[in-house]
MMTF fields as JSON, N, C-alpha, C and O atoms, coordinates in Angstrom:
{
  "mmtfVersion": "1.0.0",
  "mmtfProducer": "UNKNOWN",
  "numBonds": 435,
  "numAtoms": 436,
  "numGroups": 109,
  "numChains": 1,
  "numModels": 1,
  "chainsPerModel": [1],
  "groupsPerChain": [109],
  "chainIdList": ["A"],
  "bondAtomList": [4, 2, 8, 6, 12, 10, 16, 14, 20, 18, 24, 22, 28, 26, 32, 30, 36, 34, 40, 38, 44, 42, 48, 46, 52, 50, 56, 54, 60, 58, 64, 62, 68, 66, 72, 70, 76, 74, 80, 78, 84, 82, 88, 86, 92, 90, 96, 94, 100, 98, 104, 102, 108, 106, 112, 110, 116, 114, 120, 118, 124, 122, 128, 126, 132, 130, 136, 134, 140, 138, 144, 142, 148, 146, 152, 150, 156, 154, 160, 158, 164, 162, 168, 166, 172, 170, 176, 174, 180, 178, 184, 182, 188, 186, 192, 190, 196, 194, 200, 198, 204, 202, 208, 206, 212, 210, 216, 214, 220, 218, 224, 222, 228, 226, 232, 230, 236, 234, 240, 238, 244, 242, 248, 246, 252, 250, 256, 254, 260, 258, 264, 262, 268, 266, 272, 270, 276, 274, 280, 278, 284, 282, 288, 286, 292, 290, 296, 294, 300, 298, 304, 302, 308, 306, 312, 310, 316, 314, 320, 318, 324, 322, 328, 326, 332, 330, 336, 334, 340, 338, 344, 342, 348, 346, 352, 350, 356, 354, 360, 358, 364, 362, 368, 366, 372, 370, 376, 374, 380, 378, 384, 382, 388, 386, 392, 390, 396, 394, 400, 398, 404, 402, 408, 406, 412, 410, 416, 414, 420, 418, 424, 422, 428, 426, 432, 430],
  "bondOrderList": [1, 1, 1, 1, 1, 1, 1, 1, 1, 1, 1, 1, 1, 1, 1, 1, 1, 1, 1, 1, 1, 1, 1, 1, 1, 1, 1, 1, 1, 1, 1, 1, 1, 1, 1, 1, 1, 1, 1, 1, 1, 1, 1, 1, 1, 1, 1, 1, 1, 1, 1, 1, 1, 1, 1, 1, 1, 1, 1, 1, 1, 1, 1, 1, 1, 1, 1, 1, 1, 1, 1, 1, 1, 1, 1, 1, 1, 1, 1, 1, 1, 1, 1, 1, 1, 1, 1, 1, 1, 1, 1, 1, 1, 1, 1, 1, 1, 1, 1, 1, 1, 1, 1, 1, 1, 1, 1, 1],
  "groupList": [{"groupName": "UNK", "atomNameList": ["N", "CA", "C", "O"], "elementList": ["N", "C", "C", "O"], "formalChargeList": [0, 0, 0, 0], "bondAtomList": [1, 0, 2, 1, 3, 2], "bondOrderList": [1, 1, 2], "singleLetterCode": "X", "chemCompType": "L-PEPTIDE LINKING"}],
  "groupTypeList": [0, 0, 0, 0, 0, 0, 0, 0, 0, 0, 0, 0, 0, 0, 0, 0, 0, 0, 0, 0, 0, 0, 0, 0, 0, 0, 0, 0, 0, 0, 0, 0, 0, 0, 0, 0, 0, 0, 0, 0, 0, 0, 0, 0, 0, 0, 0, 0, 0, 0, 0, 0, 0, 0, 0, 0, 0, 0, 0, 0, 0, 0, 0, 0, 0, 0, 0, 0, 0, 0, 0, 0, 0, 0, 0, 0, 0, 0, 0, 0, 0, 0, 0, 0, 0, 0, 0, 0, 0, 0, 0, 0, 0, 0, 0, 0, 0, 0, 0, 0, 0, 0, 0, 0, 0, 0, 0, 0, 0],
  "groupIdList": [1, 2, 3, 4, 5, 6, 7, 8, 9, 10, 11, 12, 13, 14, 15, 16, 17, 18, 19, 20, 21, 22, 23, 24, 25, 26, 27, 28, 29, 30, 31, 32, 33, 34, 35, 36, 37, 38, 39, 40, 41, 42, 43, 44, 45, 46, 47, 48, 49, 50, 51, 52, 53, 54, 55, 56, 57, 58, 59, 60, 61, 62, 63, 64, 65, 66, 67, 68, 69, 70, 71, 72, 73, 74, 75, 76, 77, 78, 79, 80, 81, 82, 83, 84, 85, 86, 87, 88, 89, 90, 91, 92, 93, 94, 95, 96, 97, 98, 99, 100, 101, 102, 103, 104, 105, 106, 107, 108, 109],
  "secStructList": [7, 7, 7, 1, 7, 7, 7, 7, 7, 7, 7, 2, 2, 2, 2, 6, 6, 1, 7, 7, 7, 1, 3, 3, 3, 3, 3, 3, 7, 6, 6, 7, 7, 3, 3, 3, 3, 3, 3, 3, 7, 4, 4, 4, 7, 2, 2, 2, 2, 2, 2, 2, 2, 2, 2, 2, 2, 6, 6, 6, 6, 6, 7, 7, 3, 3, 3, 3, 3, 3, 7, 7, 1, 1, 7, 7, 2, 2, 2, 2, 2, 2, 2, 2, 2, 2, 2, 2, 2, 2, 6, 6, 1, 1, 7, 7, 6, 6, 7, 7, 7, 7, 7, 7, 7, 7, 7, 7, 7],
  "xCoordList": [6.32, 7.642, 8.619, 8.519, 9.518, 10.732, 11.683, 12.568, 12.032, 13.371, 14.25, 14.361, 14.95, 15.639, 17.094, 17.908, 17.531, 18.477, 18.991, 18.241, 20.473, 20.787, 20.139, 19.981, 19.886, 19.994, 21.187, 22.094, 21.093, 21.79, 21.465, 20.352, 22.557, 22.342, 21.423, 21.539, 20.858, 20.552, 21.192, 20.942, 22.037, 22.615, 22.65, 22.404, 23.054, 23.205, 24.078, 23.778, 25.686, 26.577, 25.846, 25.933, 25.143, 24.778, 23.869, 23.856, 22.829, 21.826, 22.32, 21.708, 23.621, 23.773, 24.92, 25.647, 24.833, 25.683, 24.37, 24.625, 23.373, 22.006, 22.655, 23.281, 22.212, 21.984, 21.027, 20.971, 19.719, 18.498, 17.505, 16.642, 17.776, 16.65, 15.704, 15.802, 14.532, 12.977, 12.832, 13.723, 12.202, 11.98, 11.291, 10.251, 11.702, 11.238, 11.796, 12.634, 11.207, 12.322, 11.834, 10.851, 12.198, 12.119, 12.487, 13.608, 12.046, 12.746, 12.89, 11.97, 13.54, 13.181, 13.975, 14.983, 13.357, 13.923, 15.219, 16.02, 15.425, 16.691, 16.702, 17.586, 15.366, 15.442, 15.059, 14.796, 15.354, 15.069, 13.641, 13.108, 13.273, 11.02, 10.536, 10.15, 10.354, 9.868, 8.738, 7.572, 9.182, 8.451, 7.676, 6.716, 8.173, 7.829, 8.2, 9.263, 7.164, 7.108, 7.002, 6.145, 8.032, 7.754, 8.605, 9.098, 8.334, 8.537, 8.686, 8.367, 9.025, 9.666, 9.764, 9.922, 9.693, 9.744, 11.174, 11.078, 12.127, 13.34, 12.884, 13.612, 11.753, 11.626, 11.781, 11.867, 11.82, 12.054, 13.041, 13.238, 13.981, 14.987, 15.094, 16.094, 14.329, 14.196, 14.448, 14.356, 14.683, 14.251, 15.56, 15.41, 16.838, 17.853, 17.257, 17.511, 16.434, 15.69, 14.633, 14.811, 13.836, 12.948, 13.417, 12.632, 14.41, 15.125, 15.974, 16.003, 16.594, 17.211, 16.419, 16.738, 15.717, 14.394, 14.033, 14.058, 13.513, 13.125, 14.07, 13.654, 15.595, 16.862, 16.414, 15.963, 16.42, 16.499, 15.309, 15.489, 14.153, 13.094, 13.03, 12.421, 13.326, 13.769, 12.153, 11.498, 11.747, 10.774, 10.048, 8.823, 10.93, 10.885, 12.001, 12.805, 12.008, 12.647, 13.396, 14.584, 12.496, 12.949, 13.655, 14.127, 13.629, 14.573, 15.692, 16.068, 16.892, 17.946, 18.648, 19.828, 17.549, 18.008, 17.478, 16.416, 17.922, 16.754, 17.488, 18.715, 16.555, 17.276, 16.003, 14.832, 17.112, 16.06, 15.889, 16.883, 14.575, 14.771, 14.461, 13.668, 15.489, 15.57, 14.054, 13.664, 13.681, 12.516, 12.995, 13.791, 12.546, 13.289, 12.57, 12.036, 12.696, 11.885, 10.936, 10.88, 9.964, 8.45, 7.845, 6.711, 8.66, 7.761, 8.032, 9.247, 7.483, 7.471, 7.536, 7.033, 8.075, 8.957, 7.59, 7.453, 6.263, 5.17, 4.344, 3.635, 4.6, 4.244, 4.564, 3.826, 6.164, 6.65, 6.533, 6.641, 6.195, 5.679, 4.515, 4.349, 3.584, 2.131, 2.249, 1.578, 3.08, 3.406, 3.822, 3.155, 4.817, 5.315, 4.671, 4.698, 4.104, 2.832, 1.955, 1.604, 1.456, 0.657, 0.998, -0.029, 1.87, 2.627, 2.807, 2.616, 3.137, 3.195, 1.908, 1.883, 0.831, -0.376, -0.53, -0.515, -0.629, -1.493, -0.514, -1.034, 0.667, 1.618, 1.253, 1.229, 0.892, 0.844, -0.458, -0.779, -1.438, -2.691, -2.859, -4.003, -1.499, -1.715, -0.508, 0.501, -0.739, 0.501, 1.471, 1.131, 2.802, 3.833, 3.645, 3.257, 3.935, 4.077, 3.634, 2.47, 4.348, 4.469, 3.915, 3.867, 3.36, 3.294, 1.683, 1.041, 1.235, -0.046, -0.844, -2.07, -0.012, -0.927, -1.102, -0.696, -1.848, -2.085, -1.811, -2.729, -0.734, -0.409, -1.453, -2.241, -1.765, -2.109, -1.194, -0.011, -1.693, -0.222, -0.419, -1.218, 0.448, 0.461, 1.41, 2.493, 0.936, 2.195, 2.631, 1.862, 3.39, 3.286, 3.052, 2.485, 3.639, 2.554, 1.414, 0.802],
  "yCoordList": [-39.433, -39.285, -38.919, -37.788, -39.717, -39.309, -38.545, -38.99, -37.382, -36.371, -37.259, -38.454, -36.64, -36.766, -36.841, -36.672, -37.102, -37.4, -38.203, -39.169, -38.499, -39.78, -39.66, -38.574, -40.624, -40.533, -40.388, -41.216, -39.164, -38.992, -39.945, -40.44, -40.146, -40.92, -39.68, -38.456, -40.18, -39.482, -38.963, -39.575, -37.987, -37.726, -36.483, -35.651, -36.274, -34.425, -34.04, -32.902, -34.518, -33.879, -33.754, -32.686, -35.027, -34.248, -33.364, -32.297, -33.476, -32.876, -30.856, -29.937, -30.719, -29.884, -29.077, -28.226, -29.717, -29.591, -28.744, -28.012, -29.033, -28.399, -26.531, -26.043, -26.075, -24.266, -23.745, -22.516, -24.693, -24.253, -23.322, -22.534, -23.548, -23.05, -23.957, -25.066, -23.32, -23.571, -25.138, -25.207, -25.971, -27.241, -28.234, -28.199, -28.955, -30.736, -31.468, -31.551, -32.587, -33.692, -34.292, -34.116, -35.759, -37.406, -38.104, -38.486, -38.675, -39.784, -40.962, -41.31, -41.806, -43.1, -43.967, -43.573, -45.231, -46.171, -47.03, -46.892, -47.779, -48.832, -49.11, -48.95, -49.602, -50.333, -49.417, -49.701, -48.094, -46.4, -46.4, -45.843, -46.801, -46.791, -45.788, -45.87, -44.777, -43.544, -43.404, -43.746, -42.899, -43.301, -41.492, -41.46, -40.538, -39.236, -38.364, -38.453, -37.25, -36.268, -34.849, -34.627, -34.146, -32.835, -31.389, -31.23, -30.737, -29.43, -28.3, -28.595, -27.408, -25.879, -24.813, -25.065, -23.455, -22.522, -21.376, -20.841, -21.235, -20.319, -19.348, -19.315, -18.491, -17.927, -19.065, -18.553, -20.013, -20.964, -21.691, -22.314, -21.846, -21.871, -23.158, -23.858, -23.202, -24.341, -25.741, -26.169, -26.204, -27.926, -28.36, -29.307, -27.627, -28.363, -28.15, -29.038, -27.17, -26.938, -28.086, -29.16, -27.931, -29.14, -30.298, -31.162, -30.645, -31.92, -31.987, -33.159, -31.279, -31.479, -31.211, -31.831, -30.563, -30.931, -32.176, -32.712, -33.166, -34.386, -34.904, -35.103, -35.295, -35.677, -35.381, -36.312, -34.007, -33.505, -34.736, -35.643, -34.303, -34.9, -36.33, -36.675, -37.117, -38.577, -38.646, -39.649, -37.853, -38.039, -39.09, -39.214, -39.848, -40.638, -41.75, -41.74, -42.745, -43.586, -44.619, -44.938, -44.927, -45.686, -44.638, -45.163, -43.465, -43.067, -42.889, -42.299, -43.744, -43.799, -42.929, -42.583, -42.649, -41.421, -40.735, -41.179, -39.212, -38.515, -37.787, -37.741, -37.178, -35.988, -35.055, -35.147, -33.766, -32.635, -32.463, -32.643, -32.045, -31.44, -29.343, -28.719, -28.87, -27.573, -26.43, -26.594, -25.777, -25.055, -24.076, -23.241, -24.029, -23.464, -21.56, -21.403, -20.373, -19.007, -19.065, -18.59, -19.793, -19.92, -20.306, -19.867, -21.706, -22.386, -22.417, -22.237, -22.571, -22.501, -24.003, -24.85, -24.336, -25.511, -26.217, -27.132, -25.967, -26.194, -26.86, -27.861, -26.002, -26.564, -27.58, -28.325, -27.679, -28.847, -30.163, -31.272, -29.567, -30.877, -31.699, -32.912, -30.583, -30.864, -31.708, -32.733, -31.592, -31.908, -33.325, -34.166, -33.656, -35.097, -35.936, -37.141, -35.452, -36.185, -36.723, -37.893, -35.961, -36.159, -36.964, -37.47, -37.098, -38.517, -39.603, -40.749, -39.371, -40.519, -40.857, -41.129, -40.899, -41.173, -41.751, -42.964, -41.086, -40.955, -43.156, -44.099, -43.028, -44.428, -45.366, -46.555, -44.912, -46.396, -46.25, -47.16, -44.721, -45.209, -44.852, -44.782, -44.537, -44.149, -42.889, -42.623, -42.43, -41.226, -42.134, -42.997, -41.91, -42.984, -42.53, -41.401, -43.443, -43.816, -42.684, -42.739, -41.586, -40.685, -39.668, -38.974, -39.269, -38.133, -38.204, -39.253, -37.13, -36.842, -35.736, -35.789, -34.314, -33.836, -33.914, -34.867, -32.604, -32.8, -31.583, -30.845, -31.025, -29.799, -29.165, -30.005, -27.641, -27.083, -26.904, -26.645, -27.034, -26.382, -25.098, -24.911, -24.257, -22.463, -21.926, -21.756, -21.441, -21.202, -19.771, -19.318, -18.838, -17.672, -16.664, -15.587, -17.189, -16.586, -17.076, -16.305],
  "zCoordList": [-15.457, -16.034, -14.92, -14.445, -14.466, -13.603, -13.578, -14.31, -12.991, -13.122, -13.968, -13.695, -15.108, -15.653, -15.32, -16.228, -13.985, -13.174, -12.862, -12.72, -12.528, -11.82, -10.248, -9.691, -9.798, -8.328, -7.348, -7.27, -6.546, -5.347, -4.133, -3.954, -3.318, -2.462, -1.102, -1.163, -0.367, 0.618, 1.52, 2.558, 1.725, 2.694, 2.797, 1.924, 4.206, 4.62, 3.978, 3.615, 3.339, 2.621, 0.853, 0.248, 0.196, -1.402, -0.896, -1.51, 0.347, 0.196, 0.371, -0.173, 1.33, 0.916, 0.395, 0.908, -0.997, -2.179, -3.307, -4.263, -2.939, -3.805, -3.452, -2.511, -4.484, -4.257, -3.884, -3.901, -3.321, -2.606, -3.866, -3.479, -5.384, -6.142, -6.005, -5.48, -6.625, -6.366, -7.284, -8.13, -7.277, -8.1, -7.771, -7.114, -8.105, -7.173, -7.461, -8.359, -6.297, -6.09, -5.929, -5.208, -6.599, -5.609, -4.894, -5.23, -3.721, -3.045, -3.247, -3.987, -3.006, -3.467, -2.396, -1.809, -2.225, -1.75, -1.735, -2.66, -0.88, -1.496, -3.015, -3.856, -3.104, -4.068, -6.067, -7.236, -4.989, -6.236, -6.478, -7.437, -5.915, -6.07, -5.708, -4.542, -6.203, -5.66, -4.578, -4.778, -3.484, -2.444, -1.831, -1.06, -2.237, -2.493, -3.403, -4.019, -3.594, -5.014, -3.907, -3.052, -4.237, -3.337, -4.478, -5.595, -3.369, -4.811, -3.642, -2.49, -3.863, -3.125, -3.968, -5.163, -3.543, -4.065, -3.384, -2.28, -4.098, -3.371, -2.309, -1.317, -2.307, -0.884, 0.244, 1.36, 0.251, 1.551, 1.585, 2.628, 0.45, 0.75, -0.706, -0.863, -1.274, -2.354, -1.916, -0.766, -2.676, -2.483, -1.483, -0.71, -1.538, 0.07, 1.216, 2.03, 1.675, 3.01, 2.823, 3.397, 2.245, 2.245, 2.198, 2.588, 1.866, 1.94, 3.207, 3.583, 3.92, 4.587, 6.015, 7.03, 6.004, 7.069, 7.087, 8.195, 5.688, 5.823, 6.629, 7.77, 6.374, 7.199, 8.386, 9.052, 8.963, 10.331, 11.031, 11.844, 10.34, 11.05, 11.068, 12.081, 10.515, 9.578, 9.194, 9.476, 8.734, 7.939, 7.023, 7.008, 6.249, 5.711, 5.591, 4.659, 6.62, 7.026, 5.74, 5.677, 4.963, 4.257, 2.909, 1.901, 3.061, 1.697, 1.998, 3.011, 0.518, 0.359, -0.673, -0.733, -1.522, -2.471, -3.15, -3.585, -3.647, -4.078, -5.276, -5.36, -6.267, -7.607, -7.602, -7.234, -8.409, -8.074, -9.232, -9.935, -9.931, -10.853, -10.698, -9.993, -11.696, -11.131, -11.898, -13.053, -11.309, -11.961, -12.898, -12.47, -14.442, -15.209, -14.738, -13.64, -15.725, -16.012, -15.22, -14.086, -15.925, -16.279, -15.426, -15.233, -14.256, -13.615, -12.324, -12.235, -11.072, -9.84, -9.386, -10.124, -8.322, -7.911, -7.767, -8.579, -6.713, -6.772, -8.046, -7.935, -9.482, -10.517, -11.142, -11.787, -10.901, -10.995, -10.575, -11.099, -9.112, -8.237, -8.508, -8.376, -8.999, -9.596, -10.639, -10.509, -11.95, -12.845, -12.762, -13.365, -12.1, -11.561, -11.009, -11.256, -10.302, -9.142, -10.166, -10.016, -11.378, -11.549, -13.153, -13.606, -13.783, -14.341, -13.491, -13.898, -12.407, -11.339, -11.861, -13.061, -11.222, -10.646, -12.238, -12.45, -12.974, -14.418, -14.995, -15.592, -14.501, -15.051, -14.103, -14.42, -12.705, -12.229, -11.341, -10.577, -11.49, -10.781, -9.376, -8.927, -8.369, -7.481, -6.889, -7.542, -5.981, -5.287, -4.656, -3.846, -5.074, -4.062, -2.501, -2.202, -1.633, -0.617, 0.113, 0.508, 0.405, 0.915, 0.854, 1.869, -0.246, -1.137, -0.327, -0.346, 0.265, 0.691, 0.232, 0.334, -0.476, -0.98, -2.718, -3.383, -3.333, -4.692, -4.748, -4.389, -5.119, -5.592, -6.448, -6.881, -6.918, -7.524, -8.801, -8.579, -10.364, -10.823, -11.614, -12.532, -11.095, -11.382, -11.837, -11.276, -13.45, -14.041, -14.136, -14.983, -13.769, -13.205, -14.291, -14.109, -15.693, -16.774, -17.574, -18.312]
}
């Protein structure tokens, strides 16, 4: 199931327009194909540090745009990530492009 978001374009100015809470996010391609599933927790600065590191580093060459979804009470950006990843996988069978690990998912109650 995909963030419930429009897509942002990739750039250092939306990317930091984010408030750095804890969540996850997708990347996606030109062509919006989700090409990574990642997730953060606010001690590190939430999902704009992790995103804007990808930028710094060009990490992922081919992404053109990404949406966050935000971690509500209950859930940790990590869980979220777990959560997505793992609708990914479950709809089309494999981890997009990028995506190398398998989150744990931990719900803090």
């Amino acid at each position: 199931m995909p963030i419930p978001k429009k897509w942002s374009k990739f750039t250092k100015d939306n990317v930091n327009k984010l408030d750095g809470s804890r969540g996850s996010y997708e990347l996606a391609n030109k062509d919006k194909r989700i090409i990574d599933i990642g997730g953060s927790d606010c001690g590190s600065g939430g999902c704009r540090n992790r995103l804007q590191s990808h930028l710094r580093d060009n990490k992922y060459p081919t992404a053109r745009f990404f949406r966050v979804h935000e971690a509500n009470l209950f859930d940790s950006g990590i869980s979220l990530e777990a959560s997505h990843s793992s609708k990914y996988q479950g709809k089309t069978g494999r981890k997009p492009r990028y995506t190398q690990r398998s989150p744990k998912k931990n719900n803090w109650f």
